[in-house]
Backbone bond lengths (Angstrom), bond angles and torsions (degrees), N, CA, C in turn:
res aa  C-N    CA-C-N  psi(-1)  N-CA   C-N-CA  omega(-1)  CA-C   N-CA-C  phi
1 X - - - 1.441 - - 1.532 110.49 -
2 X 1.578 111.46 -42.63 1.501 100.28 -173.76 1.893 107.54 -68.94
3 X 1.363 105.53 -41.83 1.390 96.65 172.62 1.409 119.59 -38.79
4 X 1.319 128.89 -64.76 1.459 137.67 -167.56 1.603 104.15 -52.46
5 X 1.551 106.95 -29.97 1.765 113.91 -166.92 1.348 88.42 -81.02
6 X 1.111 136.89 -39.10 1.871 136.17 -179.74 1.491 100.13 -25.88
7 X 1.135 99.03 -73.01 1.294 133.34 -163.04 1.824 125.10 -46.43
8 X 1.096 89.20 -27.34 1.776 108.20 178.39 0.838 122.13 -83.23
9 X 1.873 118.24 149.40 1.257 103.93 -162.52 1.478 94.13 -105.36
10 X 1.849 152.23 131.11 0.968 134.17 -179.87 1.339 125.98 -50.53
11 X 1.649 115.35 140.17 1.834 128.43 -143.82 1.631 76.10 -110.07
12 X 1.518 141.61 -46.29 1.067 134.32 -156.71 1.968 119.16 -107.13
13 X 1.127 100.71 173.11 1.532 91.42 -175.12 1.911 98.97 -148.29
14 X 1.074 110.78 117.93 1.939 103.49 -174.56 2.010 77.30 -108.95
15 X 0.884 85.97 142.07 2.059 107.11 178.66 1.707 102.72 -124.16
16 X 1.029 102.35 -140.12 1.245 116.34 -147.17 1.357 99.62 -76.21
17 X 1.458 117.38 -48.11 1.690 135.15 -179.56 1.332 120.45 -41.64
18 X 1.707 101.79 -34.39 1.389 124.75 174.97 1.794 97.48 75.17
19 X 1.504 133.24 -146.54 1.345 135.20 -146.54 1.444 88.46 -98.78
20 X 1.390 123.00 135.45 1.370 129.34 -166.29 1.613 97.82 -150.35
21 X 1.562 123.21 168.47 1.342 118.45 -149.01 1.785 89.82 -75.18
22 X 1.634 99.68 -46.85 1.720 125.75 -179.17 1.131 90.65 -25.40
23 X 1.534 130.52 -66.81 1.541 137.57 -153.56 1.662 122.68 -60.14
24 X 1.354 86.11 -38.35 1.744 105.57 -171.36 1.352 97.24 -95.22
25 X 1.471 122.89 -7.16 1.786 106.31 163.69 1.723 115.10 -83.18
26 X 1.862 96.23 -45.67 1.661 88.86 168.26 1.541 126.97 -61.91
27 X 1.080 108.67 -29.18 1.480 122.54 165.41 1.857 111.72 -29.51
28 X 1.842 99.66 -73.79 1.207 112.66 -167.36 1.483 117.93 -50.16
29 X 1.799 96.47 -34.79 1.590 125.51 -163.01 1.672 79.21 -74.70
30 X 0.976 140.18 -77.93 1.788 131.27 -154.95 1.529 110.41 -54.53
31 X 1.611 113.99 -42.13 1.345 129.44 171.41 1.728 117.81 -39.87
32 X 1.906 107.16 -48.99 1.135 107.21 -168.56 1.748 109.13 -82.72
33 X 1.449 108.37 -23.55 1.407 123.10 174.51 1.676 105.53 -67.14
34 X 1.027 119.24 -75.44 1.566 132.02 -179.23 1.583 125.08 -70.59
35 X 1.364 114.38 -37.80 1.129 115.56 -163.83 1.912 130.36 74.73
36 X 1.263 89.85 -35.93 1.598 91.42 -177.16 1.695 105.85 -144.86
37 X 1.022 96.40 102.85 1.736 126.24 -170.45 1.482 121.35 -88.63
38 X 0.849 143.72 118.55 1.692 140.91 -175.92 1.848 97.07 -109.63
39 X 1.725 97.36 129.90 1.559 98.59 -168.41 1.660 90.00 -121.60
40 X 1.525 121.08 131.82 1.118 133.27 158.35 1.496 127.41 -81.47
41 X 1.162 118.51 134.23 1.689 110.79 -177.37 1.304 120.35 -139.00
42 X 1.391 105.83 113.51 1.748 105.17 176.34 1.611 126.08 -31.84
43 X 1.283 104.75 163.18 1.536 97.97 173.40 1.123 106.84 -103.95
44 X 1.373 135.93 33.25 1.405 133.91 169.34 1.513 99.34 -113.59
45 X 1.163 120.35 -38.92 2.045 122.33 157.38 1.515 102.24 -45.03
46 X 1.575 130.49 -51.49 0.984 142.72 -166.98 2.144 121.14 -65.68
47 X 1.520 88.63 -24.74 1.284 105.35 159.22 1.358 151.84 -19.14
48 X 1.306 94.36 -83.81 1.252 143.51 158.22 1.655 132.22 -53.42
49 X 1.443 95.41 -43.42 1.557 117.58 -158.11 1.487 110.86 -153.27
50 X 1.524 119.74 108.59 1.446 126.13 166.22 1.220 128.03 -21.76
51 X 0.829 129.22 122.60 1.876 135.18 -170.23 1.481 100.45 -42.67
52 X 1.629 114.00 -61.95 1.394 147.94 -161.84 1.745 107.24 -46.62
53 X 1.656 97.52 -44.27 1.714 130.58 -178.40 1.324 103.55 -59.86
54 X 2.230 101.52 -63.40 1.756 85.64 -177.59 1.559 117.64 -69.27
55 X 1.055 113.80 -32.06 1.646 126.63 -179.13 1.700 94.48 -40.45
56 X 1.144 111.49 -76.21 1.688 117.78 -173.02 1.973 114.34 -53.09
57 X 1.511 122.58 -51.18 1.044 113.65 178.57 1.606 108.20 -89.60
58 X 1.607 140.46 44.14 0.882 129.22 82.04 1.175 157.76 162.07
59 X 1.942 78.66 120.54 1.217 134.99 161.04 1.722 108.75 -68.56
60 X 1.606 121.77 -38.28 0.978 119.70 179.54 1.393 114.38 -110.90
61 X 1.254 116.60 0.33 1.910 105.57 161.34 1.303 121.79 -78.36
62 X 1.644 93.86 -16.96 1.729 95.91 -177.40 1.495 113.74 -95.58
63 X 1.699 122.06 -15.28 1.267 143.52 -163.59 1.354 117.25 60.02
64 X 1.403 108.09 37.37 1.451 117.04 173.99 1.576 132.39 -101.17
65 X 1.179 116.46 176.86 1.711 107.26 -179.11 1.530 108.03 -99.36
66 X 1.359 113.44 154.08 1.756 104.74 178.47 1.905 91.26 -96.33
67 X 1.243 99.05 122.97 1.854 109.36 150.73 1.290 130.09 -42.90
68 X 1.663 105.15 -68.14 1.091 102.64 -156.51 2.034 84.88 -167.77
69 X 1.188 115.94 167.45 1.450 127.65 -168.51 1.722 95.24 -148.96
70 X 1.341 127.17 163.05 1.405 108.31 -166.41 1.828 95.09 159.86
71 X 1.103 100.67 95.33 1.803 106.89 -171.20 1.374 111.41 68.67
72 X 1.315 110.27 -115.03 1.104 141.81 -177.14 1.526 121.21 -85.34
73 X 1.466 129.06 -33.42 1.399 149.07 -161.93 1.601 104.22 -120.97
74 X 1.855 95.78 157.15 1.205 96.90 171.86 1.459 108.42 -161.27
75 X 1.260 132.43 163.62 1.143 149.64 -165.34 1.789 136.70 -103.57
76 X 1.022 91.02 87.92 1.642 84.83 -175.98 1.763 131.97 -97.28
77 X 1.233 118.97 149.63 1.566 97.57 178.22 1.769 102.76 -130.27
78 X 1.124 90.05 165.14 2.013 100.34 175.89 1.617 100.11 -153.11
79 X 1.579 96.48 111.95 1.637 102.86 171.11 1.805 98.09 -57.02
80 X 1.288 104.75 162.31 1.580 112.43 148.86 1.507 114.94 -71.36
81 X 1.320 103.47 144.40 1.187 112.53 -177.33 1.738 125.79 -77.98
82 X 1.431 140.63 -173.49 1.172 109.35 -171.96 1.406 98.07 -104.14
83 X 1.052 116.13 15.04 1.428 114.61 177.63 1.501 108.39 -98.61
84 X 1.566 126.37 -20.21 1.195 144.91 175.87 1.388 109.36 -74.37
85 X 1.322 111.79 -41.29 1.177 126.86 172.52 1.592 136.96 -57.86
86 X 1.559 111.72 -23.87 1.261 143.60 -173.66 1.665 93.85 -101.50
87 X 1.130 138.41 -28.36 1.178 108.90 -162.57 1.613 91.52 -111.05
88 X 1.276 123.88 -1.22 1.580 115.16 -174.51 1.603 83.76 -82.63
89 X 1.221 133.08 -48.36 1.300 119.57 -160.83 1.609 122.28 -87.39
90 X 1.267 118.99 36.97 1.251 137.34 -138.01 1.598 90.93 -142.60
C-alpha cells in the first residue's frame, strides 16, 4: 500500500481553513471513487495544528485508515464496503 501511495499525485488540498465539513465531503467522494487518496496540507493549516492531529481527525470523519504520513502529505485508504460491493456487481 505505501508503495502505490508513493506514487500519487495528491487529489486534496487543506489551506488555510484547515479540516472543514466541505473538505471531509470531497474527501469521502474521492475515497469512495479511488479508495486511496493522498492529501496535501499547507503549512499555515500546519500552524496551528500537528500534522499527526489533522492526519488522525480525518482519518476518523471519513472512517478511513492513514497509509502513510511523509512531510507535509498523507495517505489514506477506505476498502468498499460490502454493501458497496453488492450493488457494483448488480
Amino acid at each position: 500500500m505505501k508503495r502505490r501511495s508513493s506514487k500519487l499525485k495528491p487529489k486534496i488540498l487543506i489551506g488555510k481553513t484547515g479540516v472543514t465539513d466541505a473538505l471531509i465531503e470531497q474527501l469521502n467522494k474521492q475515497l469512495k471513487s479511488d479508495k486511496l487518496v493522498k492529501v496535501k496540507t499547507h503549512k499555515v493549516a500546519i500552524v496551528n495544528n500537528d500534522l499527526l492531529e489533522i492526519t488522525k481527525v480525518v482519518a476518523v470523519a471519513t472512517e478511513s485508515s492513514i497509509v502513510d504520513v511523509r512531510g507535509s502529505t498523507f495517505t489514506l485508504y477506505k476498502p468498499k464496503t460490502s454493501t458497496e460491493n453488492k450493488k457494483s456487481t448488480k
